[in-house]
C-alpha positions in Angstrom: 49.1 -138.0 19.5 52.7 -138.5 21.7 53.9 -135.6 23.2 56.7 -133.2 21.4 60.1 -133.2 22.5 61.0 -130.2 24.8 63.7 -128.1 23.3 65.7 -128.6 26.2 65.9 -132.3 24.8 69.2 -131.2 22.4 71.4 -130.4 25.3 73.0 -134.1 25.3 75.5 -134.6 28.2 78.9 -134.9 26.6 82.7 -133.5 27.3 81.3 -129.9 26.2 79.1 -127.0 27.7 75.8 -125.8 26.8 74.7 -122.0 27.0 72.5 -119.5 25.6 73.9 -117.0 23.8 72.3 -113.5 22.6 73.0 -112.1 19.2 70.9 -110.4 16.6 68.2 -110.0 19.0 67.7 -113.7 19.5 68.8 -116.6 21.8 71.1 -119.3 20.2 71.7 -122.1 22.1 75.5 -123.5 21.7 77.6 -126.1 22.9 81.3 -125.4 23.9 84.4 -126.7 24.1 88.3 -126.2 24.8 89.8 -122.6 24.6 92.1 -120.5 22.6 91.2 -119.1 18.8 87.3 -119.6 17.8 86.1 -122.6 15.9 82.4 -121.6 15.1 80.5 -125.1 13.7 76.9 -124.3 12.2 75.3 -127.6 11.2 73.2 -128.6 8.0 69.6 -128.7 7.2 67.4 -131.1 9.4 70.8 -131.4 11.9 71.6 -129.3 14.9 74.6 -128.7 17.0 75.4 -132.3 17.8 76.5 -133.2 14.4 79.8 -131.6 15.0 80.2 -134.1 18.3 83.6 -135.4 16.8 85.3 -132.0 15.6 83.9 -130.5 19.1 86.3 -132.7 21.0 89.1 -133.1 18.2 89.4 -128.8 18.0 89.1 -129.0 22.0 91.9 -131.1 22.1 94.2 -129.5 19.7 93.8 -125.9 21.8 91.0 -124.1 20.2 87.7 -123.0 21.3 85.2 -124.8 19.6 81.6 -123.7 19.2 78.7 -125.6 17.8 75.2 -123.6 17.6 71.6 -124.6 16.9 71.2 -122.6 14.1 67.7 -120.1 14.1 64.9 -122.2 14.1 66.4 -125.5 14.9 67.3 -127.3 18.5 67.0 -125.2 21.4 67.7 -121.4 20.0 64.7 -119.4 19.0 62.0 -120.1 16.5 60.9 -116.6 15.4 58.3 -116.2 13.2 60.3 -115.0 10.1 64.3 -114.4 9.8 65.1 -117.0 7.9 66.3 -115.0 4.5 70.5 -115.1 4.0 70.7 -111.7 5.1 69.5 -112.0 8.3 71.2 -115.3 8.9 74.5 -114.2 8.0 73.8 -111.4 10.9 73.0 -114.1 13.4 76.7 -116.0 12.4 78.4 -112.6 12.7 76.5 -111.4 15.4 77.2 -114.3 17.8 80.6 -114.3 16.8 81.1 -110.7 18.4 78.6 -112.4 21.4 81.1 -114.5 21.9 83.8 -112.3 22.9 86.3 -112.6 19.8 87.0 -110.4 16.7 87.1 -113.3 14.6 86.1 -116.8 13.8 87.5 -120.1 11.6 83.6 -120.4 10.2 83.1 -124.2 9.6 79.7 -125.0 7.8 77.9 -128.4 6.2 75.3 -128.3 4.0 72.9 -125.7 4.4 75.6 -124.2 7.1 78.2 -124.4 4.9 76.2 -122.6 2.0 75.8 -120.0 5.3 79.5 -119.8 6.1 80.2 -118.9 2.5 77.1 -115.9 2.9 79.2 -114.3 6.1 82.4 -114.7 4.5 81.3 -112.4 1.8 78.8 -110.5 3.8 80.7 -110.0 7.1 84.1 -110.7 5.6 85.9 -108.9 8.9 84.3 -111.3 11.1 85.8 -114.5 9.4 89.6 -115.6 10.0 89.2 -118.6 7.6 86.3 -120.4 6.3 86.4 -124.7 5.8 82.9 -126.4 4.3 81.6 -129.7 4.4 79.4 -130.7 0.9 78.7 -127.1 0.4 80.2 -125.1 -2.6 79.9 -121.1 -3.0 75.8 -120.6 -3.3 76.4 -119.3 -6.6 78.4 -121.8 -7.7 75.5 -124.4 -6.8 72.6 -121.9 -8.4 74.5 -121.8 -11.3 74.7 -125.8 -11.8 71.2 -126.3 -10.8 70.4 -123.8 -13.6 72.7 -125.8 -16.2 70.9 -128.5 -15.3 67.0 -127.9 -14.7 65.7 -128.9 -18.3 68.2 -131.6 -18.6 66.9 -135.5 -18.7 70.0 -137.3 -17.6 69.4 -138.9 -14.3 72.5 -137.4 -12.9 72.0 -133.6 -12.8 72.8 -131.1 -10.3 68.5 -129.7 -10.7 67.5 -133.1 -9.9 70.0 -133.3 -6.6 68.6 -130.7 -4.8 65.0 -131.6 -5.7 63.9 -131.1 -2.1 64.6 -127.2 -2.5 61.7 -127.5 -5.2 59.4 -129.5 -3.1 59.8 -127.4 -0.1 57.9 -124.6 -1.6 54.4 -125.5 -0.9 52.3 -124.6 2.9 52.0 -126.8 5.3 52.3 -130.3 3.5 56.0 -130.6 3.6 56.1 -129.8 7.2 53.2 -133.0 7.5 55.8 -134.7 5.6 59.3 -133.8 7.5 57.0 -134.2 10.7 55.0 -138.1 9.9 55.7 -141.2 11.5 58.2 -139.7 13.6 60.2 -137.4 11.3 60.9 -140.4 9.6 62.1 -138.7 6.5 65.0 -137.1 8.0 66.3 -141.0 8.7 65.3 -141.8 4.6 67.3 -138.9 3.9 70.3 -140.1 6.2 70.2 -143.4 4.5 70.0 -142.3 0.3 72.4 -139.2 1.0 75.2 -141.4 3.0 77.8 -144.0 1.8 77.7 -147.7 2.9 79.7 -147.3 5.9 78.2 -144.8 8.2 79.0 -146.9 11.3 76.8 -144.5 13.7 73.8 -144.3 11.5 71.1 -145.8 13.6 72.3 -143.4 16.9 72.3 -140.5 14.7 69.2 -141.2 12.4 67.4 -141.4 16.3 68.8 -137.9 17.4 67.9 -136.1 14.2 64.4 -137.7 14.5 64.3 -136.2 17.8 65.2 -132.9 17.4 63.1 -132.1 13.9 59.7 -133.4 16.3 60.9 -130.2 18.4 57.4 -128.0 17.9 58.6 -125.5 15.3 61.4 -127.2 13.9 59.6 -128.6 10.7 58.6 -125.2 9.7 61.7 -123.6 10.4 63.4 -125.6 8.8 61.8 -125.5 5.2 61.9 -121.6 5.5 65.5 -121.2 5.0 64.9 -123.6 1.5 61.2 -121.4 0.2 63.3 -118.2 0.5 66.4 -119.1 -1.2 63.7 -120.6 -4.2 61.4 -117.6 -3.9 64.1 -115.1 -3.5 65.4 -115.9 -7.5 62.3 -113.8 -8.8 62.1 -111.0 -6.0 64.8 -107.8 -5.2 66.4 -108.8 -2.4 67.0 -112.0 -3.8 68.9 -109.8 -6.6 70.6 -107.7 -4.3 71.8 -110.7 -1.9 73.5 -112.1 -5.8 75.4 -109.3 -6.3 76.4 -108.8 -2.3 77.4 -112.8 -2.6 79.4 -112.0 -5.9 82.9 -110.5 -3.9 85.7 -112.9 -4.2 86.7 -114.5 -0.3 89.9 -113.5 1.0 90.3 -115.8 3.8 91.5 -119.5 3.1 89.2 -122.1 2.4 88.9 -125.2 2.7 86.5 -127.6 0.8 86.1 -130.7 2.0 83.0 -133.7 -0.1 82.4 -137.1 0.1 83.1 -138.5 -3.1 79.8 -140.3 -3.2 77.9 -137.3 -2.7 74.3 -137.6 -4.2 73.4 -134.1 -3.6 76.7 -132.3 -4.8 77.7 -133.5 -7.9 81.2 -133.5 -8.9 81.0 -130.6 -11.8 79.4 -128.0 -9.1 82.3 -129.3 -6.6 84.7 -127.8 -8.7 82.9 -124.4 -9.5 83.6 -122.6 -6.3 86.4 -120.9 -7.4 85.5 -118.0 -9.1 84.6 -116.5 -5.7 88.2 -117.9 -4.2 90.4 -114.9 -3.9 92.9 -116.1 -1.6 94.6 -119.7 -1.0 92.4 -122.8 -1.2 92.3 -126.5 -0.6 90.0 -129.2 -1.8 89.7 -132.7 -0.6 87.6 -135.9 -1.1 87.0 -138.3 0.7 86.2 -142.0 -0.7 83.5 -143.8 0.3 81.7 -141.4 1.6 78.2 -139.3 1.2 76.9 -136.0 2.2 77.7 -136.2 5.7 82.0 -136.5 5.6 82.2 -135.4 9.6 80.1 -137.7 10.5 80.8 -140.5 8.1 84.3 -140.4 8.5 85.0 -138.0 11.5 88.5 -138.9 12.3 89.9 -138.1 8.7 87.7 -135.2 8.9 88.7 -133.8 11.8 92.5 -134.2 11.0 91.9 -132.5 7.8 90.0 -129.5 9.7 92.5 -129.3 12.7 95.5 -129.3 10.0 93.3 -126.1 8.2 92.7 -124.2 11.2 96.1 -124.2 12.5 97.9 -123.2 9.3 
C-alpha cells in the first residue's frame, strides 16, 4: 500500500504565507495574503485552502488581507475526533477570526463553506462585516428544497442533487470509497459537477486527490455531511433550525454557476427569506459548482467589487 501524504503536503509555495493559527482550542492551518480589512475564504467539501489560489492574490492586490483556512478536519489543521456539528464549526470561523487580530471579517464560503459562512453570520452575527457565497444558499433554504423534492420522480430535483448527503451516512464504506484508487472520486466529482471549460481541471483534480489521501481526511470529511442528515431527527438539530432562522443583516452576495448540478435554480432563489439587509445575486454562464475556480477572474472582480462597497 503507497505511503499517505503528510499534512504538511498542502502548504504549496505560492505569493502567500502559511501559519498555524489557534482558535477554538484547535490548530488551523491558513494561508495569507496582502493586508488591510479581513477577507476570511473557507473552502468546500473534499477542497482545502488552495481553492481560493485566485481570490488570494486578486483581494491581496486590491488592499485587503486575505485569509484562506483548511477547514477542521481537512489539509493541515487538526483532525479531532468529533467537532464537526454546525455549532462547533461556526465557533471555529468566529473564533479564528478574533485569532486573527480583527473584530470583523468579509466571510466568503463555497459549498459546504459557504453553507458555513451563512451558519456564523447568523450565529456569530458581530463577527461578520459582510458575507459573499459561492453555490451555497441559506441552509434552510437548501433543506427546504431537498424536502420539496425527496418523493419526487423528475430527474431534476433538488433531493436527487445532493444525493451524496444521503449516501454519506453509512461507517466506514464511504470513506473506502472517497479514499480508492487514489481518491479518485473526488476527480469524478470535479468532472460531473463542473462546466465544459474548466481550463485547470487536470492540476486541480491532482491537488484535491492529494489532500483527501491525507490520513484522516476521508473521515473528516463525511462527518460534517452524517451530522447535518442525522441532526434533522435529534435536538440540537432542532435548536441549531431555529438559531439559523434570524434574518442576516450584513450584505450578501450570492454568486452560482448557471450550470450548477448540485444547486438547482428554484433553491438559488430561496435564500431570501433570511436576507435582512441589501443583497446581490449573480450567475455566471457556463459554468458549474466550482465559479472561482471555473471562472476565477470574473469571480474575483465580482468579489473584490462586493468587499469594497
Amino acid at each position: 500500500m503507497p505511503a499517505r501524504p503528510d499534512p504538511s503536503s498542502v502548504r504549496i509555495d505560492g505569493p502567500w504565507a502559511h501559519r498555524d493559527v489557534y482558535a477554538n482550542g484547535i490548530r488551523l492551518h491558513v494561508a495569507e495574503t496582502g493586508e488591510g480589512p479581513l477577507v476570511l475564504l473557507l473552502h468546500g467539501f473534499g477542497g482545502f485552502w488552495w481553492s481560493w489560489r485566485h481570490q488570494l492574490s486578486a483581494l491581496g492586490d486590491a488592499g485587503f488581507r486575505a485569509v484562506a483556512v483548511d477547514l477542521r478536519g481537512y489539509g493541515d489543521s487538526d483532525k479531532p475526533p468529533r467537532g464537526y456539528d454546525a455549532w462547533t464549526l461556526a465557533g471555529d470561523v468566529a473564533g479564528l477570526v478574533k485569532s486573527l487580530g480583527e473584530p470583523k471579517a468579509h466571510l466568503v464560503g463555497h459549498d459546504w463553506g459557504g453553507l458555513l459562512a451563512w451558519t456564523v453570520a447568523a450565529l456569530h452575527p458581530r463577527v461578520v462585516q459582510s458575507l459573499a457565497t459561492f453555490s451555497a444558499p441559506h441552509p434552510l433554504a437548501l433543506r427546504g428544497q431537498i424536502r420539496r423534492t425527496a418523493l419526487r420522480r423528475t430527474p431534476r430535483n433538488q433531493a436527487r442533487a445532493v444525493k451524496h448527503l444521503f449516501t454519506a451516512q453509512l461507517p466506514m464504506v464511504p470513506e473506502r470509497r472517497l479514499t480508492n484508487d487514489g481518491a479518485a472520486l473526488i476527480e469524478d466529482r470535479l468532472r460531473s459537477w463542473s462546466g465544459k471549460y474548466w481550463n485547470e481541471l487536470p492540476e486541480a483534480a491532482r491537488r484535491y486527490r492529494t489532500a483527501m489521501l491525507v490520513p484522516g481526511t476521508a473521515h473528516s470529511s463525511l462527518e460534517y455531511l452524517r451530522w447535518a442528515v442525522r441532526s434533522q431527527v435529534r435536538s440540537d438539530g432542532r435548536r441549531f433550525t431555529e438559531a439559523l432562522g434570524r434574518k442576516i443583516e450584513a450584505p450578501v452576495l450570492q454568486l452560482y454557476g448557471a450550470d450548477d448540478p448540485c444547486v438547482l435554480p428554484r433553491t438559488r432563489a430561496a435564500s431570501t427569506p433570511w436576507i435582512g439587509g441589501s443583497t446581490e445575486t449573480h450567475e455566471l454562464p457556463k459554468v458549474g459548482h466550482f465559479p472561482h475556480e471555473e471562472a476565477p477572474e470574473t469571480a474575483s472582480a465580482l468579489l473584490t467589487a462586493f468587499v469594497k462597497g
